[in-house]
C-alpha positions in Angstrom: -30.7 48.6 -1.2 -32.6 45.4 -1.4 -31.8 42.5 1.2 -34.7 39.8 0.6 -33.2 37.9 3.0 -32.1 40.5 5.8 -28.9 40.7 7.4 -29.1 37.4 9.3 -28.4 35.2 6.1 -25.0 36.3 5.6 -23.9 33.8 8.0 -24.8 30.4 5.4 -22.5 32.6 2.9 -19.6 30.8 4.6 -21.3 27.5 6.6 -22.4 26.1 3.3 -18.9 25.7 1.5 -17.8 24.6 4.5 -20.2 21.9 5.3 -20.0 20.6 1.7 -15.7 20.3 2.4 -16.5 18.6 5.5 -19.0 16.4 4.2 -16.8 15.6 0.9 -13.6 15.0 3.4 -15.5 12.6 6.1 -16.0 10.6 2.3 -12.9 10.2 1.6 -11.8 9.6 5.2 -14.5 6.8 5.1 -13.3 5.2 1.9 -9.9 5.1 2.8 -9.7 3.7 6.3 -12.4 1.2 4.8 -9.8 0.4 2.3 -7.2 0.0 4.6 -8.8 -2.2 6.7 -10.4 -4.5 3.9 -6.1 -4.7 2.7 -5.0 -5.7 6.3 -7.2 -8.0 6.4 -6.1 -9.4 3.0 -2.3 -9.0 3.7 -1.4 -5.7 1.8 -2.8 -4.0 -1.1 -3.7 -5.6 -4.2 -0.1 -4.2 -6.5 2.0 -5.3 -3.3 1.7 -9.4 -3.9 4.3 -10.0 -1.0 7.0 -8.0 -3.4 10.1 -5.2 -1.9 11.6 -2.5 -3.3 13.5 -5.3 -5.2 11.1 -8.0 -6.0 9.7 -10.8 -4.5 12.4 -12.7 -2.7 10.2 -15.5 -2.1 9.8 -16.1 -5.7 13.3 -16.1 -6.1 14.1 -18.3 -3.6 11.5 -21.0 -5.1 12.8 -20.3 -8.3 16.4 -21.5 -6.8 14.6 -23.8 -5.5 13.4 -25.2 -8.5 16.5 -24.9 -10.6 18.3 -27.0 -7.7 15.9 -29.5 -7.8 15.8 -30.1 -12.0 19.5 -30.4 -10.9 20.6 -27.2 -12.8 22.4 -26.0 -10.1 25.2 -28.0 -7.9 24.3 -27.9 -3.8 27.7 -25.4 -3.1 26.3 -22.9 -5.7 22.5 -23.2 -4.4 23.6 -22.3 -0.9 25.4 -19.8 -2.1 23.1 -18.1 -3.9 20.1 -18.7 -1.4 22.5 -16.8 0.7 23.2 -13.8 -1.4 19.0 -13.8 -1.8 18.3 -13.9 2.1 21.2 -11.0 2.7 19.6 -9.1 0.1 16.2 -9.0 1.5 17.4 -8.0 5.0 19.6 -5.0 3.7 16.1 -3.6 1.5 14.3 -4.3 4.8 16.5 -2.0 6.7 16.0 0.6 4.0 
């Protein structure tokens, strides 16, 4: 039996997989709490843009806004529907 490195090596057998995971997961722990931060600090990530489950309500409500103003729309069917649009954002906030 040949043990070139005697019976006091057998120990690295398992530290070095093990440092190497700890090493790769202290990475990744890095990247994403730096990426976190940097998309707090920006006001969500990048594919968010302010949007729900359902959509932007904001854009919708401009886009009411919009439609009221190029007179498209009366003022009884604006409120209305700016209405419908506010209740709808509450009930997918709840969600």
């Amino acid at each position: 039996m040949n043990m070139e490195h005697g019976p006091a090596a057998w120990p690295f057998f398992f530290l070095i997989p093990i440092f190497w995971v700890l090493i790769i997961g202290l990475v990744v722990t890095l990247i994403i709490t730096l990426t976190r931060r940097r998309w707090r600090q920006a006001g969500g990530p990048p594919w968010a843009d302010g949007q729900g489950r359902f959509g932007s309500t904001k854009n919708a409500e401009a886009t009411l806004s919009e439609r009221f103003a190029q007179g498209d729309i009366d003022e009884a069917e604006y409120r209305g529907r700016l209405e419908v649009l506010r209740a709808n954002r509450l009930d997918s906030g709840t969600s």
